[in-house]
C-alpha positions as CSV (number, residue, x, y, z in Angstrom):
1,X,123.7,42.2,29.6
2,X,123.8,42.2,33.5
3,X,123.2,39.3,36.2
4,X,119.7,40.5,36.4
5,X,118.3,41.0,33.1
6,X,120.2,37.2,32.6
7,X,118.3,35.5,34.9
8,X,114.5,37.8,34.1
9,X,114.8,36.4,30.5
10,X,115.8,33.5,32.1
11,X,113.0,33.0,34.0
12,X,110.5,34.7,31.5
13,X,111.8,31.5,29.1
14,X,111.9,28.8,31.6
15,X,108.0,29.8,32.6
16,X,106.9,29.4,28.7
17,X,109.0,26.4,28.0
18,X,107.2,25.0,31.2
19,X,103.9,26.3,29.4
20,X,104.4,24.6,25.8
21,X,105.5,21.2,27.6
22,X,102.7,21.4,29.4
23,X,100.5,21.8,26.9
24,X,102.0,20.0,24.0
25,X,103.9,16.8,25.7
26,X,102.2,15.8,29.0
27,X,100.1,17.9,31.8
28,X,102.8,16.9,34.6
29,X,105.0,19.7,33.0
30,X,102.9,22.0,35.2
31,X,105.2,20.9,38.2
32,X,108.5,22.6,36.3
33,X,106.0,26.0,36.1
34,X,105.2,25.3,39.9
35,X,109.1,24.9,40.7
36,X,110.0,28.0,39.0
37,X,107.5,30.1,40.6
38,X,108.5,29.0,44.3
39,X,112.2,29.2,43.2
40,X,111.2,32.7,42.0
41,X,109.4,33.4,45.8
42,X,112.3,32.0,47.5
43,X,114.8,34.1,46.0
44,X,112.9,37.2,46.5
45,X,113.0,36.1,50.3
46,X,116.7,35.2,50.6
47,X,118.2,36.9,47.3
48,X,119.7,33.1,46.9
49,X,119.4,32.4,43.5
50,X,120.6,29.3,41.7
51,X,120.4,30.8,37.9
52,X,122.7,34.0,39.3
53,X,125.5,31.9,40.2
54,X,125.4,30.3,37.1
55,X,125.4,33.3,35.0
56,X,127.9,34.7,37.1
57,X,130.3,31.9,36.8
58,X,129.9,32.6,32.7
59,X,131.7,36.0,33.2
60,X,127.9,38.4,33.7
61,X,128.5,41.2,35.3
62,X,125.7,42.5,38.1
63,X,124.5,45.8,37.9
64,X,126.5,47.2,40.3
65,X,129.6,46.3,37.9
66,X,128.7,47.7,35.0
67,X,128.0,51.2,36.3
68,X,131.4,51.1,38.0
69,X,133.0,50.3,34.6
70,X,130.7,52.9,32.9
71,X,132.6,55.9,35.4
């Protein structure tokens, strides 16, 4: 798995998590939904994004990596 698919199923979780609290615990779970989306807009503005450092710190590999290794 690569940095990017890491942090889409990341992300993909994260939204639905937000969804279930929201629904199931309390309605102000709708402000973790809202901060994922802007963190989501943000990143594809600066390509800053928190989740990729941390998956990159575990040892992920980018894209870019694994088709070097691949060659």
């Amino acid at each position: 798995m690569s940095v990017e698919k890491a942090i889409t199923r990341f992300a993909g979780f994260m939204v639905l998590l937000s969804v279930a609290l929201t629904y199931w615990v309390h309605p102000d779970f709708i402000w973790l939904t809202v901060f994922i989306g802007a963190n989501l807009l943000q990143s594809s503005f600066t390509g800053f994004c928190p989740a990729a450092s941390f998956f990159k710190i575990l040892g992920i590999k980018t894209e870019a990596e694994c088709a070097l290794n691949k060659k």
